[in-house]
C-alpha positions, 0 to 999 in steps of 0.5 A: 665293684669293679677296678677303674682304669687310673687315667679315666679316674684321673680325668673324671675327678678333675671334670668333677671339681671343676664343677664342685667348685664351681657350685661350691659343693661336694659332688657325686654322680649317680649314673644308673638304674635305681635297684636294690644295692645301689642305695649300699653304693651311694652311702659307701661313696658319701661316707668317703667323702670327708671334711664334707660342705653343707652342700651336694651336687649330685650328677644323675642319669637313670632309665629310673628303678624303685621309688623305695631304694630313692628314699633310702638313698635321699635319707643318706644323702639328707644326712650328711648334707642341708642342700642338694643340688640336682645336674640332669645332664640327659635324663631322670626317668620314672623313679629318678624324677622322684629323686631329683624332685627332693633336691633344692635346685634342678639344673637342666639344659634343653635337651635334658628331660625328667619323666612321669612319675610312674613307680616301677614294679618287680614282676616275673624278674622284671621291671613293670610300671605300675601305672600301666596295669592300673589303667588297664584294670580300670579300663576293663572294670568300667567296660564291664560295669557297662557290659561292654566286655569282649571274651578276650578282655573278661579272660584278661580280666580274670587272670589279673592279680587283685594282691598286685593291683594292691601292690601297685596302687600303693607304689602310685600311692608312695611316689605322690607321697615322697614327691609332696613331702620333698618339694614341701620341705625342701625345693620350696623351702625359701618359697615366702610369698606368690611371685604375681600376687604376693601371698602369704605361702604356709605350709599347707600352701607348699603341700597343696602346690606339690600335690598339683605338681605330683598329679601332673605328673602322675598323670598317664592320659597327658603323658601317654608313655612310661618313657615319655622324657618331659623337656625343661620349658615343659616342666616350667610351662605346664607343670609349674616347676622352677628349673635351672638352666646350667648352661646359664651358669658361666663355666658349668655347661662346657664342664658337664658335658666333658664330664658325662660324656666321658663317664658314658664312654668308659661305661659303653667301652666296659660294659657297665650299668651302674657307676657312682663316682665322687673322687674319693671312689668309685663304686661300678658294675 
């Protein structure tokens, strides 16, 4: 952890409150890649948080990261607190769509966007997205069953990794998984009846809807890239889902702005790619 300067510490916290109290929250913002130790910051950052609300906002930024570090860090978070509230002041990429997909309400403006929810991998000291390599496997198998390979795509096919195809298949298979169980208990928790026809939502109902949403979502031949950013009315629109728009909220768009956009001038200036702040500490690298 790195020391804050005491002046932007200063300022960051009272943007902050503005916008707790303005929710009636506690709050945290989350503005980094989704890896390993970030899951250790954000448990270190809540358990500082004291005579807690039964509510969070958590103020997320994130290029996205690891489906498995998300559900360590939604537990911790479910653990101390009944509701959560998401604020995309710009984006929630990959991974971080999952995470911001386990809270109870979204709050988004225009400009912010969530993405396809395709799970990264580790490969050769990097971050790959799963899905890339699925489809190309799946391109090439169905090209051989035809007999349609060139030498270049059998000798492609050849070198590929049936233990890390398995890898990624189950890492698609985990980020659907986490998607359906946190909307079904969570975003459509007070979700009762159909707003057009009023019917009866059960369970099953809820699961069902989620799987809809976790498939469009996951579904690379709509979306076509990894780092496709999928605007609010698209998210309303096609995919089905209910966002929020916090420049609706009187006082909040003017506060979150200020708020973000200090936060990612201190992290430009000092080089940083991952802060967690609540104004109780902050945890920077």
């Amino acid at each position: 952890m790195r020391p804050l300067d005491g002046y932007i510490k200063n300022q960051l916290d009272k943007h902050l409150e503005k916008i707790e109290v303005n929710l009636k929250a506690d709050g945290i913002a989350i503005v980094s890649p989704i890896l390993y130790k970030l899951d250790n910051n954000v448990r270190d950052t809540l358990e500082l948080i004291e005579n807690k609300k039964k509510t969070l906002v958590v103020i997320h930024d994130t290029p996205g990261g690891v489906a498995e570090v998300v559900e360590r860090i939604v537990s911790a978070i479910r653990h101390f607190y009944e509701e959560v509230f998401f604020i995309i002041p710009d984006r929630a990429m990959s991974a971080g769509t999952i995470f911001a997909l386990s809270g109870d309400r979204i709050l988004m403006d225009y400009f912010s966007c969530l993405g396809p929810i395709d799970p990264q991998i580790e490969k050769d000291g990097r971050l790959v997205p799963a899905l890339s390599y699925l489809n190309q496997f799946e391109r090439l198998k169905e090209k051989a069953t035809m007999g349609e390979l060139t030498s270049a795509e059998y000798a492609l096919l050849s070198k590929m990794d049936l233990g890390e195809l398995y890898q990624f298949e189950q890492a698609r298979e985990l980020s659907k998984e986490l998607l359906i169980q946190w909307l079904s208990k969570y975003k459509f928790k007070n979700w009762n009846e159909t707003q057009t026809n009023k019917i009866k939502v059960t369970d099953d109902f809820k699961k069902k809807r989620a799987d809809e949403i976790a498939r469009k979502l996951n579904d690379s031949n709509r979306w076509h890239s990894h780092s496709r950013g999928i605007a609010m009315q698209t998210l309303r629109d096609e995919v089905g889902l209910q966002i929020e728009d916090y420049t609706e909220i009187e006082g909040l768009g003017p506060t979150v702005k200020e708020y973000f956009e200090l936060l990612q001038d201190y992290m430009t200036r000092e080089k940083l790619v991952s802060f967690v702040h609540s104004k109780r500490g902050v945890f920077s690298i």
